[in-house]
C-alpha positions in Angstrom: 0.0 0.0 0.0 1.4 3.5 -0.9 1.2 5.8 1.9 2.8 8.7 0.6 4.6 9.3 -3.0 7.2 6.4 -3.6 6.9 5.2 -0.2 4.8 1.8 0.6 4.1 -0.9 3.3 4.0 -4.1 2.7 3.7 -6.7 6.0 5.4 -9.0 3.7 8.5 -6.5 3.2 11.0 -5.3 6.3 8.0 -6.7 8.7 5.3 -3.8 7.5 7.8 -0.8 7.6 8.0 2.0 5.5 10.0 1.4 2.5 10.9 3.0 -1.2 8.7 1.7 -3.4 10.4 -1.2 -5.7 13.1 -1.7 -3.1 13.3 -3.2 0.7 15.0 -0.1 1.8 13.5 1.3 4.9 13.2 5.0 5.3 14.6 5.2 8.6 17.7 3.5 6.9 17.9 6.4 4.6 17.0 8.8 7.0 20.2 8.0 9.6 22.5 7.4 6.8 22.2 11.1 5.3 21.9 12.4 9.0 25.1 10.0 9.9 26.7 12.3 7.3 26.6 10.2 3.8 25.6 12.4 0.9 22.8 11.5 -1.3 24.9 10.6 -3.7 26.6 8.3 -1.6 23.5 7.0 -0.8 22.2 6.4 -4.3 25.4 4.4 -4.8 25.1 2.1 -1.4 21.3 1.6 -2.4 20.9 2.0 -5.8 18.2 5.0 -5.3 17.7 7.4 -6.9 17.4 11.7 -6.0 13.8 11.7 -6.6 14.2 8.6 -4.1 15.9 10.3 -1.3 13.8 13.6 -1.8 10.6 11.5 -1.4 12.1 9.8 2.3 12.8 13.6 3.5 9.3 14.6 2.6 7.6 11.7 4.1 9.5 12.4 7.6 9.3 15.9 7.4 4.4 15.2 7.2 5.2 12.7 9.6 7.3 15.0 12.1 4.7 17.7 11.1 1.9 15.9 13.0 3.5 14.8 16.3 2.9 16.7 19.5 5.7 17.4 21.8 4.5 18.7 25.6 7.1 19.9 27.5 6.3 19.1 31.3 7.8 21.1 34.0 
């Protein structure tokens, strides 16, 4: 099932997680590899993605950040 733009679940691929569609690469994969420093084009290499890829990973955490709610308690 697509949940956002190149990014599906399947409970049959990565147990259910969100991955690039055609692939088994998880987005949180992607996500700590470019935040662990790697640029995308390091990235496409190691995973054979491609911009349009990585762009669509960083837009489906940046919704999914969008929604959550943060309280601070004091």
């Amino acid at each position: 099932m697509e949940i956002a733009p190149r990014i599906i679940i399947d409970e049959k691929v990565r147990f259910g997680k969100p991955v690039i569609k055609g692939t088994r690469v998880p987005v949180d994969l992607i996500l700590g590899k470019l935040a662990g420093g790697m640029t995308y084009e390091q990235v496409m290499t190691e995973y054979d993605l491609t911009r349009d890829d990585i762009l669509a990973v960083l837009d489906y955490a940046a919704k999914h950040l969008s929604d959550e709610e943060v309280r601070a308690i004091a």
